[in-house]
One Martini backbone bead per residue (centre of mass of N, CA, C, O) as a GRO file, in nm:
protein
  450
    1UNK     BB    1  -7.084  -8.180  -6.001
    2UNK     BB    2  -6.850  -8.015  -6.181
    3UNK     BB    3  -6.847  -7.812  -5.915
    4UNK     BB    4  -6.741  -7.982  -5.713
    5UNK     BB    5  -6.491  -8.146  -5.854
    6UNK     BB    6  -6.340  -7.846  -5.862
    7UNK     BB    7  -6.337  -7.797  -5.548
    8UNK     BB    8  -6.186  -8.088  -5.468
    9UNK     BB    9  -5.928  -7.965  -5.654
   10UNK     BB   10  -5.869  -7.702  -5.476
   11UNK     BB   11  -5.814  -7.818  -5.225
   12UNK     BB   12  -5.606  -8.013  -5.289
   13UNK     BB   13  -5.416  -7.774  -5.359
   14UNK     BB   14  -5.400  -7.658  -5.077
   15UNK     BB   15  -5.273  -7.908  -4.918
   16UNK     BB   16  -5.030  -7.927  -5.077
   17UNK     BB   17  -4.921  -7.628  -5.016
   18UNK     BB   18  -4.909  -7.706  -4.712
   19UNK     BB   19  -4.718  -7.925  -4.755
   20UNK     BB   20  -4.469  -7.768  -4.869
   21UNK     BB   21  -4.458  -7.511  -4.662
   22UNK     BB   22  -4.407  -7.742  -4.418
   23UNK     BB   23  -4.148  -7.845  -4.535
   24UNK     BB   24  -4.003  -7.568  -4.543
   25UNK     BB   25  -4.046  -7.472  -4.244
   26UNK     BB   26  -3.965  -7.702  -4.047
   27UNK     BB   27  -3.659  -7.735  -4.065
   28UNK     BB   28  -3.648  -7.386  -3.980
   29UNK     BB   29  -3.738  -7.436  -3.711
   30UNK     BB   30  -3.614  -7.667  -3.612
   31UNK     BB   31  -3.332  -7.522  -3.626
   32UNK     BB   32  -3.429  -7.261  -3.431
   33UNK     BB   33  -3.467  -7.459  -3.194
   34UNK     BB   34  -3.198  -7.597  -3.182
   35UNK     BB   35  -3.068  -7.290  -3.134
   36UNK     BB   36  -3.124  -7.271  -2.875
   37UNK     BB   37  -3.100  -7.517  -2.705
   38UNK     BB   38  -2.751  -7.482  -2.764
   39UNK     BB   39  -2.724  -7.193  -2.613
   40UNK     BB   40  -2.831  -7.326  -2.338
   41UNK     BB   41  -2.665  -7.549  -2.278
   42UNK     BB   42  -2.390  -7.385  -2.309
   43UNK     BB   43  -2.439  -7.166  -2.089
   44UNK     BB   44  -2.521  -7.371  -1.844
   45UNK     BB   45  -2.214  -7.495  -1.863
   46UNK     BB   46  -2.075  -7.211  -1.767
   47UNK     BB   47  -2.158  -7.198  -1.537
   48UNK     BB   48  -2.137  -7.474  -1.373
   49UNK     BB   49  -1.802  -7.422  -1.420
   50UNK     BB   50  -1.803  -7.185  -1.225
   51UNK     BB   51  -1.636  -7.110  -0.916
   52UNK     BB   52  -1.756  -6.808  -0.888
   53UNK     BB   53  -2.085  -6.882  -0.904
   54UNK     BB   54  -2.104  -7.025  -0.637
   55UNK     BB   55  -2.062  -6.821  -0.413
   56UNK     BB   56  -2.347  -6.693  -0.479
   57UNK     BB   57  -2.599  -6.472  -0.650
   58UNK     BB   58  -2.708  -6.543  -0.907
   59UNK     BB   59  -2.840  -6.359  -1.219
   60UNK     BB   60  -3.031  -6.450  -1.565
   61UNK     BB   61  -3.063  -6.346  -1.923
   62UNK     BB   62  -3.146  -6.461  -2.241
   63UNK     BB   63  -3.235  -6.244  -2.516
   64UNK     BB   64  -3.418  -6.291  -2.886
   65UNK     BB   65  -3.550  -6.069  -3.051
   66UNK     BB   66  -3.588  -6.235  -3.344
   67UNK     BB   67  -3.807  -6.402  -3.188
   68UNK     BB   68  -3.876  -6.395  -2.870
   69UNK     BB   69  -3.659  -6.545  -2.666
   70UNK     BB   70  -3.579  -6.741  -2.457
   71UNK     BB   71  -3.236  -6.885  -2.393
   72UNK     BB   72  -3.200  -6.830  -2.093
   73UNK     BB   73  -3.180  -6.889  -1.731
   74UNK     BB   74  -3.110  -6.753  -1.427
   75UNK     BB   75  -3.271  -6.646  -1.178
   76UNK     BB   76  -3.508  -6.431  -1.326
   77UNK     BB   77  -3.751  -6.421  -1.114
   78UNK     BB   78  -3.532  -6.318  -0.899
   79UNK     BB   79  -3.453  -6.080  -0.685
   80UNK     BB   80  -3.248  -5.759  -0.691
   81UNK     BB   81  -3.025  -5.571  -0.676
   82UNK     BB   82  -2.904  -5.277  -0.877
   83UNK     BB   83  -2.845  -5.089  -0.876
   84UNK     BB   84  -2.799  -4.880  -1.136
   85UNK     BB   85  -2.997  -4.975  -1.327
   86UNK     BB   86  -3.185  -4.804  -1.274
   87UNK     BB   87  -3.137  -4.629  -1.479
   88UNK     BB   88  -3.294  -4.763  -1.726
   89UNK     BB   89  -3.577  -4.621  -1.602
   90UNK     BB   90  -3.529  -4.380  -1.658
   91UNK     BB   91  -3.445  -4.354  -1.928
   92UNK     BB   92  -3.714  -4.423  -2.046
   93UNK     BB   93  -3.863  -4.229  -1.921
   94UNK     BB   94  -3.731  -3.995  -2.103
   95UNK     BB   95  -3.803  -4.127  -2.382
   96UNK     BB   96  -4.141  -4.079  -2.290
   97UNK     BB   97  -4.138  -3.766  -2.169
   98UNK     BB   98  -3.983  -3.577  -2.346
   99UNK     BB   99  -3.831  -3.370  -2.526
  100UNK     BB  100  -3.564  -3.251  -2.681
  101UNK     BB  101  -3.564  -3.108  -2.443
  102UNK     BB  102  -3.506  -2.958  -2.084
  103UNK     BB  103  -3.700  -2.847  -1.866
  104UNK     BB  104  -3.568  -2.534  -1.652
  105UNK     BB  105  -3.791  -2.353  -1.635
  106UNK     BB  106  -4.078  -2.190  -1.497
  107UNK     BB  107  -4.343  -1.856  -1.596
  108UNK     BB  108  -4.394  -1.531  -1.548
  109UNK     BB  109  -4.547  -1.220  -1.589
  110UNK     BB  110  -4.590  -0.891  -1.399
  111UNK     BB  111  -4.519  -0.646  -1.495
  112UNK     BB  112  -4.210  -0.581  -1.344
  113UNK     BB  113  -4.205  -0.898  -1.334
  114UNK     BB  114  -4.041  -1.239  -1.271
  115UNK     BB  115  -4.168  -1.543  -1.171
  116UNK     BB  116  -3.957  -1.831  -1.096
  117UNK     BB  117  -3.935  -2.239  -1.155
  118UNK     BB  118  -3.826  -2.492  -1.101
  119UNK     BB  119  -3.773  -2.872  -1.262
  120UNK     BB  120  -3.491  -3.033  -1.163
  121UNK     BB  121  -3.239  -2.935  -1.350
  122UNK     BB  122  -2.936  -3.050  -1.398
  123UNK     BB  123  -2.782  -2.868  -1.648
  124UNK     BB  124  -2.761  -2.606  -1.448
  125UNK     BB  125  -2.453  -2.563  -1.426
  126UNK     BB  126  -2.320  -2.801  -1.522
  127UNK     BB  127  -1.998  -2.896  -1.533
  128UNK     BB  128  -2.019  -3.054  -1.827
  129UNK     BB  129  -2.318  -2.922  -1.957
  130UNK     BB  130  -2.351  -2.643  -1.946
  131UNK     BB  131  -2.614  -2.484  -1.876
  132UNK     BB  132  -2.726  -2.141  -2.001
  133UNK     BB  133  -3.024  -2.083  -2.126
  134UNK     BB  134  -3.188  -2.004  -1.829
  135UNK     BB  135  -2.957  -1.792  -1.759
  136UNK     BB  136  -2.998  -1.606  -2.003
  137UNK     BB  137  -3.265  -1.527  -2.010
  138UNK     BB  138  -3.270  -1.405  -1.729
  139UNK     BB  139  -3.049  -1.192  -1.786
  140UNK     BB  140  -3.234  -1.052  -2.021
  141UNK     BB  141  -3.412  -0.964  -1.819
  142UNK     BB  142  -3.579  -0.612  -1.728
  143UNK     BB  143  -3.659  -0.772  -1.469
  144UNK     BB  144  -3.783  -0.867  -1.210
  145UNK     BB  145  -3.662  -1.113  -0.997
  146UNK     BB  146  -3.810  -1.438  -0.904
  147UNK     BB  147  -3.850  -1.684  -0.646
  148UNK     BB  148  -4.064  -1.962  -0.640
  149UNK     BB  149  -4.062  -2.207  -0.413
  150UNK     BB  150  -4.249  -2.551  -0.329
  151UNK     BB  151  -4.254  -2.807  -0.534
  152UNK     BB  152  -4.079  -2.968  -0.367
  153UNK     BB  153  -4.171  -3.282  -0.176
  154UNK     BB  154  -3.903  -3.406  -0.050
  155UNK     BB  155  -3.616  -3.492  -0.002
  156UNK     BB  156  -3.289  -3.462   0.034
  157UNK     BB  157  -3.301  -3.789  -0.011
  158UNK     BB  158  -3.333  -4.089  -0.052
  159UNK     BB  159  -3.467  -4.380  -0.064
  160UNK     BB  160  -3.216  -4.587   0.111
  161UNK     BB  161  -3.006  -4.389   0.204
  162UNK     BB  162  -2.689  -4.339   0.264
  163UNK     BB  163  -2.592  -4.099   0.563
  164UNK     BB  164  -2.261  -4.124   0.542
  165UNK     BB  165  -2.234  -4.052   0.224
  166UNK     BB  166  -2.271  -3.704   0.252
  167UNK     BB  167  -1.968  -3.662   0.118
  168UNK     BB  168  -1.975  -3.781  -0.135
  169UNK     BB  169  -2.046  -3.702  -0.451
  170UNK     BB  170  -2.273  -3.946  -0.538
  171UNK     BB  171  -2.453  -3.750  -0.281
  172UNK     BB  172  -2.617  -3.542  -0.374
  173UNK     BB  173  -2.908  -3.305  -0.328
  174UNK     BB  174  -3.215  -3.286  -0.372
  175UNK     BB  175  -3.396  -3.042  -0.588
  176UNK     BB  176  -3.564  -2.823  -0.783
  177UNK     BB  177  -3.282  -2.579  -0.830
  178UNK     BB  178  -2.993  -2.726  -0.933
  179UNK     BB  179  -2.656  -2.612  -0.901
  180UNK     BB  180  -2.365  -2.736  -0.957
  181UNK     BB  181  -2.450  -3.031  -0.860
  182UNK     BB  182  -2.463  -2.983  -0.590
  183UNK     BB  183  -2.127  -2.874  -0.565
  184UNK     BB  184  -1.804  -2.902  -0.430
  185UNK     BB  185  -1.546  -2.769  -0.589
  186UNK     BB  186  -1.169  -2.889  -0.605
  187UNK     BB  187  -0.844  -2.806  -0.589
  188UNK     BB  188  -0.497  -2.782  -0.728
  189UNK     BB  189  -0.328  -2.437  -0.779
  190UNK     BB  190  -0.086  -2.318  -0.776
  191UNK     BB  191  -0.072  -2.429  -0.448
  192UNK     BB  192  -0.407  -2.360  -0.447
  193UNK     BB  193  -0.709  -2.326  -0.309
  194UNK     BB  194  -1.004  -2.417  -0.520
  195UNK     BB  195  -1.355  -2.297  -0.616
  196UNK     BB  196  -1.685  -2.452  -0.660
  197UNK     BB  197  -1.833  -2.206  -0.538
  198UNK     BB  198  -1.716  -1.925  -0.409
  199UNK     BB  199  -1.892  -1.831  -0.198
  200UNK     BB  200  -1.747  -2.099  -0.018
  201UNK     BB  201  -1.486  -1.973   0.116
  202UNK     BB  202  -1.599  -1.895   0.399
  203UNK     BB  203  -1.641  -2.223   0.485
  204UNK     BB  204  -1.322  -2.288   0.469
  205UNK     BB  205  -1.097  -2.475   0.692
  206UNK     BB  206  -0.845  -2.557   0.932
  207UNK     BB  207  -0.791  -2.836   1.092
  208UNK     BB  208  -0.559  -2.917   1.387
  209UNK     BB  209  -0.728  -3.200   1.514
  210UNK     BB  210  -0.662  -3.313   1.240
  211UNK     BB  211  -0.466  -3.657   1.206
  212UNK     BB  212  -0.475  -3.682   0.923
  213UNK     BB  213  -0.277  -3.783   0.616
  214UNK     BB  214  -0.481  -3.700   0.434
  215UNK     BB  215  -0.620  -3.493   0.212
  216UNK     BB  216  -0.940  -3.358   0.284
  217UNK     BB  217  -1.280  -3.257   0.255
  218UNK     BB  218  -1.553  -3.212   0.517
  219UNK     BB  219  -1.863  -3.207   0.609
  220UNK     BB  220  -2.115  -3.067   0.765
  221UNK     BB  221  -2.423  -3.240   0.808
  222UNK     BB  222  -2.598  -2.957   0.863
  223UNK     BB  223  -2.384  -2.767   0.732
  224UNK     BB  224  -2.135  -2.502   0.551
  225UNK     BB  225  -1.907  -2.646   0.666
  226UNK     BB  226  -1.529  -2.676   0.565
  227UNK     BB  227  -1.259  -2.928   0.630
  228UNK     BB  228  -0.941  -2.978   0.698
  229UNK     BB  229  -0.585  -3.073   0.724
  230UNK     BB  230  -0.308  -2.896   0.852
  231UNK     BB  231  -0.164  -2.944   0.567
  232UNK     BB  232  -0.033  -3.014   0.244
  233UNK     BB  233  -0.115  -2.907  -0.062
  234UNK     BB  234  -0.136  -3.161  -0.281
  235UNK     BB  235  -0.063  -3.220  -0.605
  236UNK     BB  236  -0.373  -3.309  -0.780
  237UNK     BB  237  -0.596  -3.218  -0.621
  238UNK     BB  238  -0.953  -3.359  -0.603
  239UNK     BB  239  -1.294  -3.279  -0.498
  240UNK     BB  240  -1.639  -3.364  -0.435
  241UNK     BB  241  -1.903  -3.181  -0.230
  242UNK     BB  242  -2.161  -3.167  -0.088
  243UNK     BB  243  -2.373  -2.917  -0.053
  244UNK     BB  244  -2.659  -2.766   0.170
  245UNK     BB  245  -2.947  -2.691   0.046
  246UNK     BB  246  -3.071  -2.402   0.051
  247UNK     BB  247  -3.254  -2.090  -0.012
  248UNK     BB  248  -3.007  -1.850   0.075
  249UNK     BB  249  -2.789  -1.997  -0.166
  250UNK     BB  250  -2.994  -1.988  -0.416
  251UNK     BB  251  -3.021  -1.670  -0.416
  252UNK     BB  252  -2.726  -1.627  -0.433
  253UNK     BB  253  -2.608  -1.801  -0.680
  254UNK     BB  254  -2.776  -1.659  -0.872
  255UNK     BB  255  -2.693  -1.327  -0.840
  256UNK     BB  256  -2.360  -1.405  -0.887
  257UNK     BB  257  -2.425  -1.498  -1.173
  258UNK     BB  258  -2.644  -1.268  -1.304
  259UNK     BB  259  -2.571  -0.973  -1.156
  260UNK     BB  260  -2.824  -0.978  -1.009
  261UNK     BB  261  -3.111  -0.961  -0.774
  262UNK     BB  262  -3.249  -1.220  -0.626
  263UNK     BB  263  -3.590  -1.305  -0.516
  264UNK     BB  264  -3.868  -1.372  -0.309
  265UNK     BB  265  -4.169  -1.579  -0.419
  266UNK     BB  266  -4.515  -1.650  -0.286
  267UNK     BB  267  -4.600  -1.887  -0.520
  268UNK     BB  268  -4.785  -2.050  -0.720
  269UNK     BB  269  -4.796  -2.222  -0.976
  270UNK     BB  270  -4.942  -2.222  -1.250
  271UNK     BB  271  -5.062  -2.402  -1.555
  272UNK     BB  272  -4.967  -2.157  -1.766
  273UNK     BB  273  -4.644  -2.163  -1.737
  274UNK     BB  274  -4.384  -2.127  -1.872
  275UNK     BB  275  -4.086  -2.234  -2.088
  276UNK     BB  276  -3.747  -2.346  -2.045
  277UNK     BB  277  -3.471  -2.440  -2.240
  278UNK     BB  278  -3.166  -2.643  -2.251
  279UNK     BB  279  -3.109  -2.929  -2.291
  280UNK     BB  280  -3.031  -3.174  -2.472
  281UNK     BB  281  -3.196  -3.459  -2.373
  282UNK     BB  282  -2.972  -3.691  -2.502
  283UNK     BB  283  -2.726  -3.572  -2.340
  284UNK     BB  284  -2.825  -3.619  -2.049
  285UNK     BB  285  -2.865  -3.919  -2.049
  286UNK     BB  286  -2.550  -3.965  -2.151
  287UNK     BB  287  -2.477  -3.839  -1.874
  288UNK     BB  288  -2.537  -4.027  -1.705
  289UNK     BB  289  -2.490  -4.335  -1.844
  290UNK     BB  290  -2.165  -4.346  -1.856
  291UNK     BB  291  -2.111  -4.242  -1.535
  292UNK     BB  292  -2.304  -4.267  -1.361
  293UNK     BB  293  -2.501  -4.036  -1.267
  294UNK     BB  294  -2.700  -3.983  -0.978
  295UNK     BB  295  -2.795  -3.680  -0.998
  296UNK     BB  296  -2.944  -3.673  -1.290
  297UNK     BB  297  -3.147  -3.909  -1.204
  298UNK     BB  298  -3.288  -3.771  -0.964
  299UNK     BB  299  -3.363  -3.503  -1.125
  300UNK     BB  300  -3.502  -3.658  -1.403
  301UNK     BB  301  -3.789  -3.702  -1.206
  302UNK     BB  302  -3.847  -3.428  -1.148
  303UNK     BB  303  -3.895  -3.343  -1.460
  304UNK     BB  304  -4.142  -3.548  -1.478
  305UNK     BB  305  -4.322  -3.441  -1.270
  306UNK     BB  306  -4.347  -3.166  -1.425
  307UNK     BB  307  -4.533  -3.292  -1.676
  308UNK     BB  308  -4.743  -3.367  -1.460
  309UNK     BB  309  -4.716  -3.083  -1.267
  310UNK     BB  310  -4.689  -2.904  -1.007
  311UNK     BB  311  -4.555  -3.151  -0.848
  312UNK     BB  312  -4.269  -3.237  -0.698
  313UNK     BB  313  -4.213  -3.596  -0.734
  314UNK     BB  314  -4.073  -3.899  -0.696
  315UNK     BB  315  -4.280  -4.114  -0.650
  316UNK     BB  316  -4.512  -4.026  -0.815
  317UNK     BB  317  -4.387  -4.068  -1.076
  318UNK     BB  318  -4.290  -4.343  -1.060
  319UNK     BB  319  -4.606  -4.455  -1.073
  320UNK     BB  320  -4.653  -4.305  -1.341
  321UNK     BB  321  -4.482  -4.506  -1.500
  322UNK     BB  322  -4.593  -4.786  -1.419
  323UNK     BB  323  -4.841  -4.746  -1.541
  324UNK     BB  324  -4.780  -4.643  -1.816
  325UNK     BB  325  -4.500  -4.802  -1.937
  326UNK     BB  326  -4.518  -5.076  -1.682
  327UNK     BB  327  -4.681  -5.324  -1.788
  328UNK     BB  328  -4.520  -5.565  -1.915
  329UNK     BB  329  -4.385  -5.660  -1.656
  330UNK     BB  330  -4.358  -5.993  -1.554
  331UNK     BB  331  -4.273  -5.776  -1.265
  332UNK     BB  332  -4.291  -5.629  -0.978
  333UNK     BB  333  -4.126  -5.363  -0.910
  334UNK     BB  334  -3.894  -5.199  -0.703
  335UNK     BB  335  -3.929  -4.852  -0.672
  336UNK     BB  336  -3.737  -4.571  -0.531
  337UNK     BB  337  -3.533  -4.435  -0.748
  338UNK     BB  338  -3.286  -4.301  -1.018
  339UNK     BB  339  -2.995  -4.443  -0.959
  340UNK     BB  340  -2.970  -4.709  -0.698
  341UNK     BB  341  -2.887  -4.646  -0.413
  342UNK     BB  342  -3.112  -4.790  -0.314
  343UNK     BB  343  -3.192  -5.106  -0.150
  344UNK     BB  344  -3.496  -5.104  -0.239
  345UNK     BB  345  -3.433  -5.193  -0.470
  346UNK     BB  346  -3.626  -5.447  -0.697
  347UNK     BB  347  -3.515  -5.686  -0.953
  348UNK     BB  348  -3.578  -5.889  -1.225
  349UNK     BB  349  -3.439  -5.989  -1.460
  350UNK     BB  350  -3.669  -6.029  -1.681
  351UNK     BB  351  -3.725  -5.694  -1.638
  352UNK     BB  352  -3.479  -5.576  -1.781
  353UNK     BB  353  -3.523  -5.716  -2.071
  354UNK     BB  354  -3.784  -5.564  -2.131
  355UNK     BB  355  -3.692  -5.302  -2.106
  356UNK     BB  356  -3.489  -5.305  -2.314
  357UNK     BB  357  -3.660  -5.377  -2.533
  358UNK     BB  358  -3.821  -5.081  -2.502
  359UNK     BB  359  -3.575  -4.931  -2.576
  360UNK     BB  360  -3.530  -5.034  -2.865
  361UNK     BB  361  -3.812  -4.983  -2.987
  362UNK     BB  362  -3.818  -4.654  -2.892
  363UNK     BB  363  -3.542  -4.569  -3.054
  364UNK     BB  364  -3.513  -4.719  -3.326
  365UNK     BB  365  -3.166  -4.667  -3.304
  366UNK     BB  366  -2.866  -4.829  -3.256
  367UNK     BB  367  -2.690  -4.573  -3.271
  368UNK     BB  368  -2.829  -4.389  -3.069
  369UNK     BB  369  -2.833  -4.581  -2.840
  370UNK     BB  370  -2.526  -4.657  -2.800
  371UNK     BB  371  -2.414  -4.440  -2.746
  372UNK     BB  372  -2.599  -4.402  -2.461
  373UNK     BB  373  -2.398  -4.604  -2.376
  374UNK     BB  374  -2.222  -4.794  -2.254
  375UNK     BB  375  -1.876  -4.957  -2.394
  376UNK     BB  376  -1.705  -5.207  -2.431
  377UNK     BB  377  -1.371  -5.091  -2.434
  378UNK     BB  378  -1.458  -4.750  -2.458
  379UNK     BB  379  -1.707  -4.654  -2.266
  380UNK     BB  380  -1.761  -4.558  -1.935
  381UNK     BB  381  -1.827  -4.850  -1.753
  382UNK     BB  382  -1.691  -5.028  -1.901
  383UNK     BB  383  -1.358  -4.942  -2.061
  384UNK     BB  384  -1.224  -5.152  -1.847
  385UNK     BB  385  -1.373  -5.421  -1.833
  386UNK     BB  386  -1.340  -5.467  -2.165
  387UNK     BB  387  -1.109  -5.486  -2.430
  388UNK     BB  388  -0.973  -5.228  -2.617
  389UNK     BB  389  -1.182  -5.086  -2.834
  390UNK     BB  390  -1.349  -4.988  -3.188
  391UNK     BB  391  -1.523  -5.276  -3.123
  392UNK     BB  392  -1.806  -5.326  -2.964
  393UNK     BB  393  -2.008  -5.609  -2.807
  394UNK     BB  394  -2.117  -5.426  -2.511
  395UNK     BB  395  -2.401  -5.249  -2.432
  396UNK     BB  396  -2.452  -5.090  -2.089
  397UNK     BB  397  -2.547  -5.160  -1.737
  398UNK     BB  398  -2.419  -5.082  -1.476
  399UNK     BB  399  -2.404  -5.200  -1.085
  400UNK     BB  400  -2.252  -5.059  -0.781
  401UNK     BB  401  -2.225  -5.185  -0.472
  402UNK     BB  402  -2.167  -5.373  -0.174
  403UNK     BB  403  -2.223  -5.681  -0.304
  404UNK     BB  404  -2.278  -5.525  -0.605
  405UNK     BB  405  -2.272  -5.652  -0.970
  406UNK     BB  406  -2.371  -5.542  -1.310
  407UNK     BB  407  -2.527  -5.631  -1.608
  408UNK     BB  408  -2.724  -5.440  -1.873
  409UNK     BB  409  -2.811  -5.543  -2.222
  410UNK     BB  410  -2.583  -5.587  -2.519
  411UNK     BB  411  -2.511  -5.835  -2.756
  412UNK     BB  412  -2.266  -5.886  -3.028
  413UNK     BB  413  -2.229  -6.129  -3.233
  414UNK     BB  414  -2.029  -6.290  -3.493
  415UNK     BB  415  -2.382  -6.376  -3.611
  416UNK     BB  416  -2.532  -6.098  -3.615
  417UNK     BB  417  -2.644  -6.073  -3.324
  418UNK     BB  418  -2.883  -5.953  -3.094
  419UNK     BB  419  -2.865  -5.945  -2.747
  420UNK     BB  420  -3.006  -5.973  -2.424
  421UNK     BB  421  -2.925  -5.892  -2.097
  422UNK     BB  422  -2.886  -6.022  -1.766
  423UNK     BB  423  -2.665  -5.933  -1.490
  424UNK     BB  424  -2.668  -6.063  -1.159
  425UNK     BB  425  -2.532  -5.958  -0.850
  426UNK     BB  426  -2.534  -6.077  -0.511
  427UNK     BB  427  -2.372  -6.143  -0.202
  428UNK     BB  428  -2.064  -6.076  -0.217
  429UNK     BB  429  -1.695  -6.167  -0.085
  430UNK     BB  430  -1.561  -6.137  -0.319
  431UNK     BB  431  -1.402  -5.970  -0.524
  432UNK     BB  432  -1.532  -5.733  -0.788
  433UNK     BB  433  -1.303  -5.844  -0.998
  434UNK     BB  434  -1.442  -6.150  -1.035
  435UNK     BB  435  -1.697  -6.051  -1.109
  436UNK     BB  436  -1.630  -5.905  -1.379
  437UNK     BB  437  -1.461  -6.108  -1.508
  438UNK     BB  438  -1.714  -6.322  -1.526
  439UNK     BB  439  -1.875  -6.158  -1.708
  440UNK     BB  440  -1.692  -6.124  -1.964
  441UNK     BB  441  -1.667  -6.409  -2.032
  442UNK     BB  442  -1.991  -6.479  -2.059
  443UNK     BB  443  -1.997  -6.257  -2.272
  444UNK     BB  444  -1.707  -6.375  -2.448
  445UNK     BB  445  -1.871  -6.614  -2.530
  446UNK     BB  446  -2.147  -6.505  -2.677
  447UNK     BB  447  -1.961  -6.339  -2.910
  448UNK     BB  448  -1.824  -6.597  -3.028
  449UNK     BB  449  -2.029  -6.812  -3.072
  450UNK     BB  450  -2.299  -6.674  -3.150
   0.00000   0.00000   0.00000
């Protein structure tokens, strides 16, 4: 008998613990619960009320990362064009698949040859990233050189390519092993016209029947022919061209570059081929994403398919990425390139809010993940969006299209509080500058109030 009601003052005591600890909790329960219903109340009321987001079709997404709770939603469920947000998933893939630094030849030694094969690198004699790790190798090698070309199997474009944009800067072609961006790059230099790589400069002419009046220069869809207008080359003259990606120019290139004659040599890389590495991954990623280098983006797809054999392919890697670390994700994303230029990628917001949350976990380290981000106000392609500071409280990643404009990211609010966005815009035929600026606004809305 004395043990039993020894037992059930034990128990009374547990359920008074029980009920003072839920005194305690609910108020602050209830009140986490009140403030996230009062920033959705407030914010679907900034939607409701802006004249601009009438026009289009956008879609919204705000997510609480310190309770995992999504605070707004405005279809978010539904798909959209993401044009560049796509670099988000190479990033992502990048920081999952890759070591400290990005492989960028991959060989063997059999005799007096040395036999090299690319890996898709794009840091390699890249103009700003200048790598130049893969060619101090080769150059200092006492053997012969041997090109072995035949990994990547995909098109020199990507899927859902707009091939009209074949001369603008933003569509190099894709390839195993990439040179100097695949462009041509042009200048005026004390009245004179300069280019890298000066290989191409016997390819390059003046068209007398070309009757624009603005100097540019065009190339032939086929091959590397560059014409221009017989006009003045005016000071300050500046483009690049991607030039025709061959596989005697890449031997060219190569040559001309270490000073020494690269052959061409065909072989199957073994499974045991070494590795030699270029640049620290984290520089090259950085380098995708403040300018949104499409190039880069592209090139570091084959890198990762690099990492898991022999076969550089644009598609299976994508598959390879999406089950391997995107089987969280609420949506099924069409994704089909690494830059977002094809608009056959499809996300839907909260796939982008969920990536970024994995983005978040996986660098584990807020300073190193922004750095690696463009700014709002700072750097990148944010840093015109929004006003001059030297505290940016956006960093993400736009996406435009032609009647596609987006931010995807982090946003700092005045309350200490670090949200999840994905601002998706498609569809719309207002200028592009009003979409930008309703999401800033919408965006300096949530980080002064909240």
């Amino acid at each position: 008998m004395i043990r039993f009601i020894h037992k059930r003052k034990q128990l009374q005591v547990q359920r008074l613990g029980l009920a003072l600890l839920a005194a305690i909790l609910c108020p602050v329960l209830f009140s986490a619960c009140s403030t996230e219903k009062q920033i959705g109340r407030s914010v679907k009321k900034v939607f409701a009320d802006s004249p601009v987001l009438k026009k289009y079709y956008a879609g919204f997404a705000l997510y609480d990362m310190a309770t995992a709770r999504m605070l707004f939603e405005r279809h978010a469920d539904q798909y959209f064009t993401p044009a560049s947000n796509t670099k988000l998933f190479t990033f992502y893939a990048g920081l999952k698949m890759l070591p400290d630094s990005i492989p960028s030849l991959r060989y063997v030694e059999r005799g007096d040859s040395l036999i090299f094969w690319g890996t898709g690198d794009p840091s390699l004699l890249q103009s700003k990233l200048k790598g130049t790790k893969a060619m101090e190798f080769l150059k200092a090698s006492p053997k012969k050189l041997f090109y072995a070309p035949g990994r990547y199997t995909g098109d020199f474009y990507g899927s859902g390519w707009q091939w009209d944009d074949y001369n603008e800067y933003y569509q190099a072609e894709i390839n195993e092993l990439p040179l100097m961006d695949n462009l041509l790059s042009l200048k005026a230099e004390n009245g004179r016209l300069s280019m890298v790589p000066r290989l191409l400069k016997d390819c390059l002419s003046a068209d007398s029947g070309d009757t624009q009046k603005t100097f540019s220069v065009t190339r032939d869809f086929y091959t590397n022919h560059f014409k221009y207008p017989a006009i003045p080359l005016p000071a300050g003259y500046s483009q690049e061209v991607p030039y025709k990606v061959s596989l005697p120019l890449t031997l060219s290139l190569l040559s001309d570059t270490l000073k020494k004659t690269v052959m061409l040599a065909k072989m199957k890389m073994p499974a045991d081929a070494k590795t030699v590495y270029n640049m620290r991954t984290d520089s090259v990623l950085k380098a995708m994403m403040l300018p949104s280098d499409n190039f880069i983006a592209e090139q570091l797809l084959l890198v990762y398919a690099n990492q898991l054999g022999e076969e550089l392919n644009t598609s299976k890697a994508i598959s390879y990425i999406e089950k391997t670390y995107l089987s969280e994700l609420p949506d099924k994303p069409r994704w089909q390139d690494g830059s977002g230029l094809s608009r056959r990628n499809l996300f839907t917001p909260r796939d982008m809010i969920k990536l970024l949350e994995l983005i978040y976990k996986q660098v584990n380290n807020p300073a190193r993940l922004f750095n690696m981000m463009p700014a709002g106000g700072k750097s990148g392609t944010l840093r015109n969006a929004y006003p001059k500071t030297d505290q940016p409280f956006v960093f993400g990643k736009t996406g435009t299209l032609s009647g596609v404009h987006n931010q995807s990211g982090y946003v700092l609010t005045k309350k200490g509080k670090t949200y999840i966005f994905s601002f998706m815009n498609n569809n719309y035929v207002v200028p592009t500058a009003d979409v930008r600026n309703e999401m800033v606004r919408v965006m300096t809305y949530i980080h002064e109030k909240f």
